[in-house]
PDB file of N, CA, C and O in Angstrom:
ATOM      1  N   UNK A   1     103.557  65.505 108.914  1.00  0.00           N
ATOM      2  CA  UNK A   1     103.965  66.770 108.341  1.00  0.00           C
ATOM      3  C   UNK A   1     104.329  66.615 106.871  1.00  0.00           C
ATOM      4  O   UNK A   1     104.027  67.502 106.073  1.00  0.00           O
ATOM      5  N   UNK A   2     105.029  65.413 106.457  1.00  0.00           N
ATOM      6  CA  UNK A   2     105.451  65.321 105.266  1.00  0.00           C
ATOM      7  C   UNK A   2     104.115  65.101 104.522  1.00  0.00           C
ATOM      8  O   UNK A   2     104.211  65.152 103.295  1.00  0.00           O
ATOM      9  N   UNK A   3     103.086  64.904 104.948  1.00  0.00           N
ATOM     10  CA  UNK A   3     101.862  63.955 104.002  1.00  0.00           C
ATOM     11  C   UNK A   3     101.297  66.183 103.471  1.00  0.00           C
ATOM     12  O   UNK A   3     100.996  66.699 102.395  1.00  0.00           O
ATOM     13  N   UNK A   4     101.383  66.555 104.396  1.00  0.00           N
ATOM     14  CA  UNK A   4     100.957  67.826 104.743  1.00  0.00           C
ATOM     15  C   UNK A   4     101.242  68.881 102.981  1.00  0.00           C
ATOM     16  O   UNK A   4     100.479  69.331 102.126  1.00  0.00           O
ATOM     17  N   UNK A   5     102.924  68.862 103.207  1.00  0.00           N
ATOM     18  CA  UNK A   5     103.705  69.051 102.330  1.00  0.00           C
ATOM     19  C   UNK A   5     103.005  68.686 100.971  1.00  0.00           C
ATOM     20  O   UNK A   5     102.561  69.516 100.178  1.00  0.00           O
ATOM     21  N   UNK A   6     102.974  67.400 100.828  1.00  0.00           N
ATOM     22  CA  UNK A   6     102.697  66.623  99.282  1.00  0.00           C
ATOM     23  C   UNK A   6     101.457  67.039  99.078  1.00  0.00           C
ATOM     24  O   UNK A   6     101.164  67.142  97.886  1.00  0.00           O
ATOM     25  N   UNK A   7     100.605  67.320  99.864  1.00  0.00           N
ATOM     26  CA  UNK A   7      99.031  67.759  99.561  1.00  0.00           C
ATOM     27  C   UNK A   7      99.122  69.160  99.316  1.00  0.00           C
ATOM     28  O   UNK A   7      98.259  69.662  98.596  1.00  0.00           O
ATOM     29  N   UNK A   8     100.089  69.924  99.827  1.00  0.00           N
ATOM     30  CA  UNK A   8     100.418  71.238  99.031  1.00  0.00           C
ATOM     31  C   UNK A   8     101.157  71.001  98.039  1.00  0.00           C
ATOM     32  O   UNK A   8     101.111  72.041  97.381  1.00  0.00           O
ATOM     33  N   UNK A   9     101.980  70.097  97.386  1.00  0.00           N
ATOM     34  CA  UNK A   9     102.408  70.384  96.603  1.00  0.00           C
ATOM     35  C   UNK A   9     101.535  70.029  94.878  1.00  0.00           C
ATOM     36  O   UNK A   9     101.552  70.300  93.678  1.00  0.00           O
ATOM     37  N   UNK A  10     100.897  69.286  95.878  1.00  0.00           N
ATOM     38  CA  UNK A  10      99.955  68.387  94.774  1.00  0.00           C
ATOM     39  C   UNK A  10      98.712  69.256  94.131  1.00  0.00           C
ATOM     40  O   UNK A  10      98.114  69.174  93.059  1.00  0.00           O
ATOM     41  N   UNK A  11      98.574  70.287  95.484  1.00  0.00           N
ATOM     42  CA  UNK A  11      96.990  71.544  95.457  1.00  0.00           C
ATOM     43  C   UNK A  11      98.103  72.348  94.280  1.00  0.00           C
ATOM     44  O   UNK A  11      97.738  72.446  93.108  1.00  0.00           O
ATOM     45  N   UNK A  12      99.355  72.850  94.691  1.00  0.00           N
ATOM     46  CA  UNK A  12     100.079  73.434  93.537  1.00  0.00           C
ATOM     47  C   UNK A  12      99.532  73.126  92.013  1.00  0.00           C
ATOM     48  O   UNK A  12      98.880  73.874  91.285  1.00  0.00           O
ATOM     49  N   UNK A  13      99.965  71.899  91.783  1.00  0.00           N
ATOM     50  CA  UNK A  13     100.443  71.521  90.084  1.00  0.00           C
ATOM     51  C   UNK A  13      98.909  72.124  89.891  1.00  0.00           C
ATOM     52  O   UNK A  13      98.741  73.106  89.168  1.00  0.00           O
ATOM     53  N   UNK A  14      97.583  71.364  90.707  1.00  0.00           N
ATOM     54  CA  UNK A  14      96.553  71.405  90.526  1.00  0.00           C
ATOM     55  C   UNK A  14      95.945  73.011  89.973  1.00  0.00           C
ATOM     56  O   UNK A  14      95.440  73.344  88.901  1.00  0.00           O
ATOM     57  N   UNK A  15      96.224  73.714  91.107  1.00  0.00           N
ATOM     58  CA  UNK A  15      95.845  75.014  90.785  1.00  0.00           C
ATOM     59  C   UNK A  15      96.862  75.891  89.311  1.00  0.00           C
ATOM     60  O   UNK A  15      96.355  76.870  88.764  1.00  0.00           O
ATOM     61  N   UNK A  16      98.100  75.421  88.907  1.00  0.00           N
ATOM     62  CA  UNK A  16      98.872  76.217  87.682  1.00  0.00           C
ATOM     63  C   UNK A  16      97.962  75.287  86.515  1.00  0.00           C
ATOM     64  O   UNK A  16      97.869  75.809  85.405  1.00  0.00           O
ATOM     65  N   UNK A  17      97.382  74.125  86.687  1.00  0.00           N
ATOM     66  CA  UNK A  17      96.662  73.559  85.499  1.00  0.00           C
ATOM     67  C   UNK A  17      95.452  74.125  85.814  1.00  0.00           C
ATOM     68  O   UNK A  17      95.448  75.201  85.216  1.00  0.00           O
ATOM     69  N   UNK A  18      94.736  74.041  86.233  1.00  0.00           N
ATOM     70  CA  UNK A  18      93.460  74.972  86.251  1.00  0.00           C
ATOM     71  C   UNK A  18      94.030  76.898  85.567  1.00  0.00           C
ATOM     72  O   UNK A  18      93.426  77.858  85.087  1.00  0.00           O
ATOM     73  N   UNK A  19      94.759  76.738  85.746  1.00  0.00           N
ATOM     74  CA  UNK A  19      95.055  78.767  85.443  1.00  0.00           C
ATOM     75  C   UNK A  19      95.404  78.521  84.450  1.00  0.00           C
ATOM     76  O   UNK A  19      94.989  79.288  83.581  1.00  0.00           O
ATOM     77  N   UNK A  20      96.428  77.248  83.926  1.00  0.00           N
ATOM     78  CA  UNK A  20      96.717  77.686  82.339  1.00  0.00           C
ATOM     79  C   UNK A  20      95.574  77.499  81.557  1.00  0.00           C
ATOM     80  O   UNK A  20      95.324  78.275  80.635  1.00  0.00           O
ATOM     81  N   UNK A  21      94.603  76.218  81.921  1.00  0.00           N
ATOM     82  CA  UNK A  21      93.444  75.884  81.199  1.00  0.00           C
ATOM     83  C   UNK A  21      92.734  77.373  80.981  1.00  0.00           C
ATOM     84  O   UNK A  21      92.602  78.100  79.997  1.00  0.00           O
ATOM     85  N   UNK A  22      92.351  77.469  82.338  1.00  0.00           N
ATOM     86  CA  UNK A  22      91.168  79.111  82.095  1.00  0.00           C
ATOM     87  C   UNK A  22      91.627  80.089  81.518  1.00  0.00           C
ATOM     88  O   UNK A  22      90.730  80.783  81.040  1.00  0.00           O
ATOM     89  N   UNK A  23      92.920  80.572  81.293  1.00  0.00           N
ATOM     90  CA  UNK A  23      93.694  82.006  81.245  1.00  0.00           C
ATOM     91  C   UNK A  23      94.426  82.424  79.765  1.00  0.00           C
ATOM     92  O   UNK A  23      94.702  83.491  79.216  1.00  0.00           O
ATOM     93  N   UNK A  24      94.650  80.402  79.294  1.00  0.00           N
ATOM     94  CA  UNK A  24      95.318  80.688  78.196  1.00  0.00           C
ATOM     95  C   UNK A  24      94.831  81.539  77.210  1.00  0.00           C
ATOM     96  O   UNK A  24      95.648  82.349  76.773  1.00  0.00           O
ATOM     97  N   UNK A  25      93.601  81.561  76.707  1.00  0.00           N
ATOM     98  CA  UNK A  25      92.764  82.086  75.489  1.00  0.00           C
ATOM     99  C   UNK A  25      92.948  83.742  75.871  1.00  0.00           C
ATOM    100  O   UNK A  25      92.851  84.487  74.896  1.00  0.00           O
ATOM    101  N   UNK A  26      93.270  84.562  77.532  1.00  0.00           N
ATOM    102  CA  UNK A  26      93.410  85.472  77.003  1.00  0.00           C
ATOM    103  C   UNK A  26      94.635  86.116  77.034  1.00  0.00           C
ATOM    104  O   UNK A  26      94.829  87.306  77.283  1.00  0.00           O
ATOM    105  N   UNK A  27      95.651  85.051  76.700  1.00  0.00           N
ATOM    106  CA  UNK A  27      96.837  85.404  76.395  1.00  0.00           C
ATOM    107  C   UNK A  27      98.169  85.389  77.772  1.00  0.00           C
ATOM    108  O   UNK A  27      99.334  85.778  77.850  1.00  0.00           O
ATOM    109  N   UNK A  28      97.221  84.730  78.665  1.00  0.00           N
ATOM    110  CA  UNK A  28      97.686  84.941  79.963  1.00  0.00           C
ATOM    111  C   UNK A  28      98.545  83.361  80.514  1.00  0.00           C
ATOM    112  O   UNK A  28      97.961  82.280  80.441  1.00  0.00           O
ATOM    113  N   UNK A  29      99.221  83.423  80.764  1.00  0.00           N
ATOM    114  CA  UNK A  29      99.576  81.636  81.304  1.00  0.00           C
ATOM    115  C   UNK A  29     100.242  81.697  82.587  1.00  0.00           C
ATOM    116  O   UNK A  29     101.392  82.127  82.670  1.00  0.00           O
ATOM    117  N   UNK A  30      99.517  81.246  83.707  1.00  0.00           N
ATOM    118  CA  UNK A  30      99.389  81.137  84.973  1.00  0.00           C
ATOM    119  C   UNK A  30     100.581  80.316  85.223  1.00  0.00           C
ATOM    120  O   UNK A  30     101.578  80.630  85.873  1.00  0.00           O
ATOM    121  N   UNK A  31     100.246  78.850  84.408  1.00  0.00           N
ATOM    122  CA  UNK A  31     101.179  78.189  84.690  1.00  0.00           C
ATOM    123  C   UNK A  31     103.149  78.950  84.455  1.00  0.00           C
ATOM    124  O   UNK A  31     104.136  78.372  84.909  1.00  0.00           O
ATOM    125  N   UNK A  32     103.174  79.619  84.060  1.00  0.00           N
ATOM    126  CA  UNK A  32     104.372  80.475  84.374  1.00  0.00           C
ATOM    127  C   UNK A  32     104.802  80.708  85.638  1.00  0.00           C
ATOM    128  O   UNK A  32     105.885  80.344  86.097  1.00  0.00           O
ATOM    129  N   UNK A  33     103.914  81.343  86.227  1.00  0.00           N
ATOM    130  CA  UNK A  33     104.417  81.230  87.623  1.00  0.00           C
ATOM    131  C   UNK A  33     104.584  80.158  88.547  1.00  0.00           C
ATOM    132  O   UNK A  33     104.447  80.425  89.741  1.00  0.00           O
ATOM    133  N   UNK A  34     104.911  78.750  88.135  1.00  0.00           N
ATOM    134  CA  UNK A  34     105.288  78.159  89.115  1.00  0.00           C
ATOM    135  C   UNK A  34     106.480  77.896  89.942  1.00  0.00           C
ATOM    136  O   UNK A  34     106.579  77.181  90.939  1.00  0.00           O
ATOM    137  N   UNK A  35     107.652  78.843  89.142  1.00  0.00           N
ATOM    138  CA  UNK A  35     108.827  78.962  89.919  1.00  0.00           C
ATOM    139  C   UNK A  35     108.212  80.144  91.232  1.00  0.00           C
ATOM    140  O   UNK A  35     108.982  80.890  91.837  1.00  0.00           O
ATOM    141  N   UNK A  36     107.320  80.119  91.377  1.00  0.00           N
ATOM    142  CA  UNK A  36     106.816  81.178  92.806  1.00  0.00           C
ATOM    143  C   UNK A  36     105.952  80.485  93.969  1.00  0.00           C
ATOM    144  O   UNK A  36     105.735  81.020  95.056  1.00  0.00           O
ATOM    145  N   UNK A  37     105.498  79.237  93.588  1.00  0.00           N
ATOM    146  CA  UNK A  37     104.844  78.481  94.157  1.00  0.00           C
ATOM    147  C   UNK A  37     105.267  77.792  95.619  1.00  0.00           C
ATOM    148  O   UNK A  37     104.389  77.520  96.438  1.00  0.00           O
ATOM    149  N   UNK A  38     106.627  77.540  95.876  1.00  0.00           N
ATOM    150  CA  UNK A  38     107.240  77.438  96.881  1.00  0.00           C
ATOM    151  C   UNK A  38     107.053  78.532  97.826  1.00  0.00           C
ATOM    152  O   UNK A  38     106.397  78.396  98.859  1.00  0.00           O
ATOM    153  N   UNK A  39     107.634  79.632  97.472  1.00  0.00           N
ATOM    154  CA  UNK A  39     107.549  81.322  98.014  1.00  0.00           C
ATOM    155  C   UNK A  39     105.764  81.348  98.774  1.00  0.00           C
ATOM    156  O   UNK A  39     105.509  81.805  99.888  1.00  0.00           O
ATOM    157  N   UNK A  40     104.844  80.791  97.903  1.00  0.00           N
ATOM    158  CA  UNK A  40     103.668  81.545  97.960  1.00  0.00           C
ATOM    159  C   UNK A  40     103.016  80.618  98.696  1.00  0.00           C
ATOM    160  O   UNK A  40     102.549  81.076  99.739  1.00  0.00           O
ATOM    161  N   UNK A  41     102.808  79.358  98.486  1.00  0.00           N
ATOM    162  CA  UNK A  41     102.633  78.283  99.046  1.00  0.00           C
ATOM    163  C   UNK A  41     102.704  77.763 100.191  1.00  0.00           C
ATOM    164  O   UNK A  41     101.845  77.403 100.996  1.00  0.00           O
ATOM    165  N   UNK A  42     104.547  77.749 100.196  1.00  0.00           N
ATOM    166  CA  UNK A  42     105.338  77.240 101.565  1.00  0.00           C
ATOM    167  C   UNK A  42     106.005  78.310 102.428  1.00  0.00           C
ATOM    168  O   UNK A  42     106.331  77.788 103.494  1.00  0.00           O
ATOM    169  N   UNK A  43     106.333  79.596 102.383  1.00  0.00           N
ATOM    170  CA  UNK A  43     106.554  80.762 102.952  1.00  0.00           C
ATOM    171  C   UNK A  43     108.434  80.050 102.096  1.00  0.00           C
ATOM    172  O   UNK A  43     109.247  79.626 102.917  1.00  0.00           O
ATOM    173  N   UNK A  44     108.726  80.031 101.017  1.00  0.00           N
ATOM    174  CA  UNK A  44     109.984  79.482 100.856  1.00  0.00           C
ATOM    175  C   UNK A  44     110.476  80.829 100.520  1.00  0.00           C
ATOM    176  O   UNK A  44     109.960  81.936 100.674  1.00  0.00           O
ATOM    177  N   UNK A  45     111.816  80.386  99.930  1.00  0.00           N
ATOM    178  CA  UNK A  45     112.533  81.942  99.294  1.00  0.00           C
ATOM    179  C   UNK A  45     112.157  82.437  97.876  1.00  0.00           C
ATOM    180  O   UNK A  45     112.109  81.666  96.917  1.00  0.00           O
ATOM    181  N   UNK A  46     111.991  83.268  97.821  1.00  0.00           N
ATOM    182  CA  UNK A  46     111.906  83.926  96.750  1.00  0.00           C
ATOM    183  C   UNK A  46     112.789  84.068  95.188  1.00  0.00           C
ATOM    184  O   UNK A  46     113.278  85.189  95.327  1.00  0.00           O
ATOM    185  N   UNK A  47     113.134  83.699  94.169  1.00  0.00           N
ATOM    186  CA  UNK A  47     114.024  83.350  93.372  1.00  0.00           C
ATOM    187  C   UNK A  47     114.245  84.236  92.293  1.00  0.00           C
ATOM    188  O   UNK A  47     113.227  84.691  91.771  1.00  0.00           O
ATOM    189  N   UNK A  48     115.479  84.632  91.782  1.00  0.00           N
ATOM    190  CA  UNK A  48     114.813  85.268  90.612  1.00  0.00           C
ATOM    191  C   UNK A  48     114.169  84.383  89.291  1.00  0.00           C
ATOM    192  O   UNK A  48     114.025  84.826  88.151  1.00  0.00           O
ATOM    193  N   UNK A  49     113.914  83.370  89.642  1.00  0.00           N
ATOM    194  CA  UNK A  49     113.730  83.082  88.501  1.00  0.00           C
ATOM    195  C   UNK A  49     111.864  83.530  88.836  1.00  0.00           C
ATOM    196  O   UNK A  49     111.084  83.864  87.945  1.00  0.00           O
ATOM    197  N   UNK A  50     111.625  83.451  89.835  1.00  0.00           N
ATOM    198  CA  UNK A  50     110.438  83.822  90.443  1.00  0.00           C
ATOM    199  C   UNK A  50     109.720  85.190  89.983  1.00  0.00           C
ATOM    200  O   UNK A  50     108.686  85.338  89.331  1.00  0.00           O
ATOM    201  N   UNK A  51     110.560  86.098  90.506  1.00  0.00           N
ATOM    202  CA  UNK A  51     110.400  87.357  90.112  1.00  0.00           C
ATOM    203  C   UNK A  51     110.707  87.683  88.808  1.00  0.00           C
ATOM    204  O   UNK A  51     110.330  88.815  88.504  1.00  0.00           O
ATOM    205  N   UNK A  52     111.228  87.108  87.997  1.00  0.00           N
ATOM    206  CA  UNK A  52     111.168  87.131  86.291  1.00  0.00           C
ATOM    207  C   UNK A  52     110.154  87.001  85.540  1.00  0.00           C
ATOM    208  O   UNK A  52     109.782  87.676  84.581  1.00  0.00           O
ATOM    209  N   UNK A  53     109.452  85.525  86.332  1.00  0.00           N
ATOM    210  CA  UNK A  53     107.821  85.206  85.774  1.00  0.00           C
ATOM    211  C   UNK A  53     107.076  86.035  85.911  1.00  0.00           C
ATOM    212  O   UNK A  53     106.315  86.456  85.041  1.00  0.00           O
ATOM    213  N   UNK A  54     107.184  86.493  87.264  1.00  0.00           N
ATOM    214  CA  UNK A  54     106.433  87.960  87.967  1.00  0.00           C
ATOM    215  C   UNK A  54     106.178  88.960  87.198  1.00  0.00           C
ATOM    216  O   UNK A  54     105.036  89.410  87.110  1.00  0.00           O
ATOM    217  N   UNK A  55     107.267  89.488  86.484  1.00  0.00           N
ATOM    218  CA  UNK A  55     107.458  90.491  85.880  1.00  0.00           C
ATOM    219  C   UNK A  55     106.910  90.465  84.684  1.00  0.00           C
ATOM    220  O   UNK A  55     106.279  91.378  84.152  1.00  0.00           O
ATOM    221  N   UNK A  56     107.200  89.185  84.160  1.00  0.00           N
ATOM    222  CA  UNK A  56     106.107  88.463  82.546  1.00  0.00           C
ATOM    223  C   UNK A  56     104.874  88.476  82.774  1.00  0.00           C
ATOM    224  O   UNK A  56     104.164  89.040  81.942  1.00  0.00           O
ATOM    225  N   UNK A  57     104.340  87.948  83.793  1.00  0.00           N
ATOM    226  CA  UNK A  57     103.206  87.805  84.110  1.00  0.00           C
ATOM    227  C   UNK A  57     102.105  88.869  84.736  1.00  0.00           C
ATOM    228  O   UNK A  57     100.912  88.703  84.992  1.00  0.00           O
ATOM    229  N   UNK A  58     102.926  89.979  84.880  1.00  0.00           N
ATOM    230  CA  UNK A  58     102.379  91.040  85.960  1.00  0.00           C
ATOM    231  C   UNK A  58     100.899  91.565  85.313  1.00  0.00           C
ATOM    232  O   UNK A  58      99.863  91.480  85.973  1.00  0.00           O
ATOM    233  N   UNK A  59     100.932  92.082  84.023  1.00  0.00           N
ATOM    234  CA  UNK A  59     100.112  92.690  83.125  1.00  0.00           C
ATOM    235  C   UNK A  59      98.865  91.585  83.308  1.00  0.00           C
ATOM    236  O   UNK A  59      97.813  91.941  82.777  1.00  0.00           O
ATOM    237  N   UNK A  60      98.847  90.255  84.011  1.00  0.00           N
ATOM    238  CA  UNK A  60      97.914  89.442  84.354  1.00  0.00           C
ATOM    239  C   UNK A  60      97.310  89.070  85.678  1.00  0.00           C
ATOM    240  O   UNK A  60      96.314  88.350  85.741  1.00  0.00           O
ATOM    241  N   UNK A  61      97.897  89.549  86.708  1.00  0.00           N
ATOM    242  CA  UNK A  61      97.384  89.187  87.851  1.00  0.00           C
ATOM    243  C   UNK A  61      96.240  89.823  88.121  1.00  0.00           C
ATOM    244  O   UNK A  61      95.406  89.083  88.645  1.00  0.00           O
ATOM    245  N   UNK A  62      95.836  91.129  87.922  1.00  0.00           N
ATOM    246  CA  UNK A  62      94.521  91.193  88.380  1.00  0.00           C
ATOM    247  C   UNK A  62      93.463  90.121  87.401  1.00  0.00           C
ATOM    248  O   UNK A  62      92.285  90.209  87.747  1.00  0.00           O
ATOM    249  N   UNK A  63      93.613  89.570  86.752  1.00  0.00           N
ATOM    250  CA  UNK A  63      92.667  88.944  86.104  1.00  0.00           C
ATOM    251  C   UNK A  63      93.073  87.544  86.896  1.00  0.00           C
ATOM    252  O   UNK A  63      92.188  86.730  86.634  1.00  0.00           O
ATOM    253  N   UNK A  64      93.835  87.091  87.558  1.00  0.00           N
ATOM    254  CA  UNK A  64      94.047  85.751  88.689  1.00  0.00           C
ATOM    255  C   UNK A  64      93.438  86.330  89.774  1.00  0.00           C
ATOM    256  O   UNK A  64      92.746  85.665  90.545  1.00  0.00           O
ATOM    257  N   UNK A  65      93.632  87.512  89.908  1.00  0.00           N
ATOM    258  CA  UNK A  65      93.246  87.827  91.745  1.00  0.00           C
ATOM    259  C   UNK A  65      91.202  87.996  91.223  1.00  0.00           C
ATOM    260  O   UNK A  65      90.297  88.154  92.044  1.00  0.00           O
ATOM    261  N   UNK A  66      91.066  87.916  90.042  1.00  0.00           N
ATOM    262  CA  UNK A  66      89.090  88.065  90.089  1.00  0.00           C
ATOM    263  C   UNK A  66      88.733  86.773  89.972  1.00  0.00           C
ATOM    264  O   UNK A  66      87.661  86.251  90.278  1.00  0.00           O
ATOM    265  N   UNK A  67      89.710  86.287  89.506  1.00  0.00           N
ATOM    266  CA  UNK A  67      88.677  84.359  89.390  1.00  0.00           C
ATOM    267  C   UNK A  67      88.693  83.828  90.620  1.00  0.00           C
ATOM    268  O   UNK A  67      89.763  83.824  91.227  1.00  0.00           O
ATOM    269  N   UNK A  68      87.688  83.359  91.139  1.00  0.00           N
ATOM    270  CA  UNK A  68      87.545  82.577  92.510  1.00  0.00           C
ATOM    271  C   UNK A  68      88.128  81.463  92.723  1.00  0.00           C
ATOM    272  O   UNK A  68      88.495  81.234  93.875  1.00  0.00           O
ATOM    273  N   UNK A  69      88.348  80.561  91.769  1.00  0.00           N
ATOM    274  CA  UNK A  69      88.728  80.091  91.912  1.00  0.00           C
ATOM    275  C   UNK A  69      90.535  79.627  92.547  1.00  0.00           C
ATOM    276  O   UNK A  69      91.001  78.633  93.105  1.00  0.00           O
ATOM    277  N   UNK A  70      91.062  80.852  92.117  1.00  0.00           N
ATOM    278  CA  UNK A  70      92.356  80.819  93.066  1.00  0.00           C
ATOM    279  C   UNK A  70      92.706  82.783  93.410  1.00  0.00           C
ATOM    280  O   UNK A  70      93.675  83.525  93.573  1.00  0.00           O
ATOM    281  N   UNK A  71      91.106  82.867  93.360  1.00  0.00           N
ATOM    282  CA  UNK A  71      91.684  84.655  93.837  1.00  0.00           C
ATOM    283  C   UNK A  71      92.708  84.677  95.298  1.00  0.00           C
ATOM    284  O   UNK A  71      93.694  85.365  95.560  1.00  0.00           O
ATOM    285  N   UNK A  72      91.885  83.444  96.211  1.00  0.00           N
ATOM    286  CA  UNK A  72      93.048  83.241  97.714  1.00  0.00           C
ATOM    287  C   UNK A  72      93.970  83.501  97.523  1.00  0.00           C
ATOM    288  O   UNK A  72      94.644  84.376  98.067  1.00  0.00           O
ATOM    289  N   UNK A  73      94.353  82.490  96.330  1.00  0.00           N
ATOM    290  CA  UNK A  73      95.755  82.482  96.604  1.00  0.00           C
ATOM    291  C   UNK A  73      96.831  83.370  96.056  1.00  0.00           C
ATOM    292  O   UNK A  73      98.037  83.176  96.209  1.00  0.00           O
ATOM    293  N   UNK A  74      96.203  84.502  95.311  1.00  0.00           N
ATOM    294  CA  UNK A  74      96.973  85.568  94.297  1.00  0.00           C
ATOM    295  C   UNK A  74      96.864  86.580  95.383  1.00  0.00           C
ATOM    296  O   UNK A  74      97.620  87.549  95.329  1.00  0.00           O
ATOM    297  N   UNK A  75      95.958  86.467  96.428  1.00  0.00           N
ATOM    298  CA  UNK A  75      95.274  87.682  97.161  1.00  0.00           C
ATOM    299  C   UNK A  75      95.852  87.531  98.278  1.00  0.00           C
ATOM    300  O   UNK A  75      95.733  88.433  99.107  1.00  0.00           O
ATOM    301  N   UNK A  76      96.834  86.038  98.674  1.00  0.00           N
ATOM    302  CA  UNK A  76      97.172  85.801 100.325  1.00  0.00           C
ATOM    303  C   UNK A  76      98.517  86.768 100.601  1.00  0.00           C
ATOM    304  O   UNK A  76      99.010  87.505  99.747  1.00  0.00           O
ATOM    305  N   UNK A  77      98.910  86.640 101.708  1.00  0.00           N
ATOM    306  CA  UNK A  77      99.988  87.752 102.400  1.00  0.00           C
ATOM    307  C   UNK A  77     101.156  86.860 101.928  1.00  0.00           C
ATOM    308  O   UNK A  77     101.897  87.511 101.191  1.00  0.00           O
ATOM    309  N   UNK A  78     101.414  86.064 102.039  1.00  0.00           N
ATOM    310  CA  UNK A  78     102.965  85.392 101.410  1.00  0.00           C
ATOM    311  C   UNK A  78     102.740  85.909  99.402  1.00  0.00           C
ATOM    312  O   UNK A  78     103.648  86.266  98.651  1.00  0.00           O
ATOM    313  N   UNK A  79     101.487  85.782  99.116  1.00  0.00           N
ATOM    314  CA  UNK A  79     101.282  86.418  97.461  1.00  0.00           C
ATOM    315  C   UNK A  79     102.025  87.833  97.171  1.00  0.00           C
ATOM    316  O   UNK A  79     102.926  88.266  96.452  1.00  0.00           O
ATOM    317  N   UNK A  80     101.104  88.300  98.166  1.00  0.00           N
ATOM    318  CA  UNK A  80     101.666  89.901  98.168  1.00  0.00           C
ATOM    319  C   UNK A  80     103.597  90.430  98.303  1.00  0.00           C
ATOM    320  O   UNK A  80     104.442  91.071  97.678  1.00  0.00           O
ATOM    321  N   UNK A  81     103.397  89.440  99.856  1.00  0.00           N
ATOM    322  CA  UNK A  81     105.041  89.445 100.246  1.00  0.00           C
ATOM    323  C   UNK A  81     106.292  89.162  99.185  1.00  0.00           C
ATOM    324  O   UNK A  81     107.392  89.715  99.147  1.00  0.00           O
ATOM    325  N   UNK A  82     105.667  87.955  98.209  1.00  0.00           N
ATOM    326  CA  UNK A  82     106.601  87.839  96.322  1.00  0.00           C
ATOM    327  C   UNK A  82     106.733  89.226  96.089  1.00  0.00           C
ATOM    328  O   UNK A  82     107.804  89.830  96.134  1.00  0.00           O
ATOM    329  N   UNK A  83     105.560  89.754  95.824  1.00  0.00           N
ATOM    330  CA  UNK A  83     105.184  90.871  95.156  1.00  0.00           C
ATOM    331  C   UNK A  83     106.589  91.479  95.171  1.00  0.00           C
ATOM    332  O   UNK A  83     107.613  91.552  94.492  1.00  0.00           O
ATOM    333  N   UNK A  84     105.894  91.990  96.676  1.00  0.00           N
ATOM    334  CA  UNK A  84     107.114  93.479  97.359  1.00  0.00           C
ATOM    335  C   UNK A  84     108.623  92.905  97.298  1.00  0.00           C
ATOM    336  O   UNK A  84     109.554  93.656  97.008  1.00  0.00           O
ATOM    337  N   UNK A  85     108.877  91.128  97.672  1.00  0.00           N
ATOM    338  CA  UNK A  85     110.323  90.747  97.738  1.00  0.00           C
ATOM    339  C   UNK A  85     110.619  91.471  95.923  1.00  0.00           C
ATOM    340  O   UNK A  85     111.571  92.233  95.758  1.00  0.00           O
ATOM    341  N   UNK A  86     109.964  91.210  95.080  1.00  0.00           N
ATOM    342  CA  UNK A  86     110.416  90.995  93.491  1.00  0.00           C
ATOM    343  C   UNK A  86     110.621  92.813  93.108  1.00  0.00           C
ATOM    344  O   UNK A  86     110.941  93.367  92.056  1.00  0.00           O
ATOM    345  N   UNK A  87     110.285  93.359  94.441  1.00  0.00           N
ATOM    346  CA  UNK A  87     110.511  94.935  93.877  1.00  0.00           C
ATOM    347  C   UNK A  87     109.148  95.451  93.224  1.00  0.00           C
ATOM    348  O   UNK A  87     109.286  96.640  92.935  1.00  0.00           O
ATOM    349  N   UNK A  88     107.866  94.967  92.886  1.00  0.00           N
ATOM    350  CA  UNK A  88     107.117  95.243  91.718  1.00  0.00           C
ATOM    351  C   UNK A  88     106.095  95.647  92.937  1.00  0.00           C
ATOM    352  O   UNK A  88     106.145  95.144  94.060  1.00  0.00           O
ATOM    353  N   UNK A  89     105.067  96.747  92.468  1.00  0.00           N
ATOM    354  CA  UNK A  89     104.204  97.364  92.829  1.00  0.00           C
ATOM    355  C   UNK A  89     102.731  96.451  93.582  1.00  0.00           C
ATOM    356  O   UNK A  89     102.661  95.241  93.364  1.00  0.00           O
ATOM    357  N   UNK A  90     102.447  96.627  93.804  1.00  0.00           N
ATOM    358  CA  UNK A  90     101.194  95.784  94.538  1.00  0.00           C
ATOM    359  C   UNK A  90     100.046  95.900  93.596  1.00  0.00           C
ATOM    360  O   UNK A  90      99.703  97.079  93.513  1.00  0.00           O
ATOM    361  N   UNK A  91      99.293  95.068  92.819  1.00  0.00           N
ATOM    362  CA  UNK A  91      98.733  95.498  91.981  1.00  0.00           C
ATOM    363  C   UNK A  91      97.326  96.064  92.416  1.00  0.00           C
ATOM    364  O   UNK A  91      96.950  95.850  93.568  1.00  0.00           O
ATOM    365  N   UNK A  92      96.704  96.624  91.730  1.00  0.00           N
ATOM    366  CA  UNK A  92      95.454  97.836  92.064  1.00  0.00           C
ATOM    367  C   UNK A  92      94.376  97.369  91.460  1.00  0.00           C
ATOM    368  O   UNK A  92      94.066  98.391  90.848  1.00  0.00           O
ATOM    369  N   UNK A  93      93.545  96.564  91.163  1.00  0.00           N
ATOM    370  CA  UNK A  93      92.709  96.142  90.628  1.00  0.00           C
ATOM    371  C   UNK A  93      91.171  96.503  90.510  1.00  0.00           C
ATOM    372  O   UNK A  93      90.430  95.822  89.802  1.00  0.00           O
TER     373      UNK A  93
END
């Protein structure tokens, strides 16, 4: 179970460096949200420091939820569930 864990945590770092790489140029930085990664990831709690990034970052998620490369994971039900915990609208894309 623990090996389980580290391979999510490891798919984590992996996937916020892939988003800052692709996203930065349009002003967007993925890697921000990794205080949400627990929440979204691991079904963990939700933080505000979580929902702060959220809120920075919001004006960007539909452009995470179109790249395939991690649309899953902007698009999964613990993603959404941040969403609604952080108060913020479900985005419409």
């Amino acid at each position: 179970m623990g090996n389980n864990k580290a391979a999510v945590c490891v798919l984590a770092l992996v996937l916020c460096g892939l988003l800052a790489t692709d996203t930065a140029a349009a002003g967007c930085d993925a890697s921000a949200l990794s205080p949400c990664m627990g929440a979204i990831m691991l079904g963990g709690a939700v933080t505000p420091g979580c929902c702060a990034r959220l809120r920075a970052q919001r004006a960007c998620l539909c452009q995470y939820a179109r790249d395939p490369s991690y649309r899953g994971y902007v698009n999964s039900p613990r993603a959404q569930s941040v969403v609604a915990a952080c108060g913020l609208p479900r985005p419409k894309c």
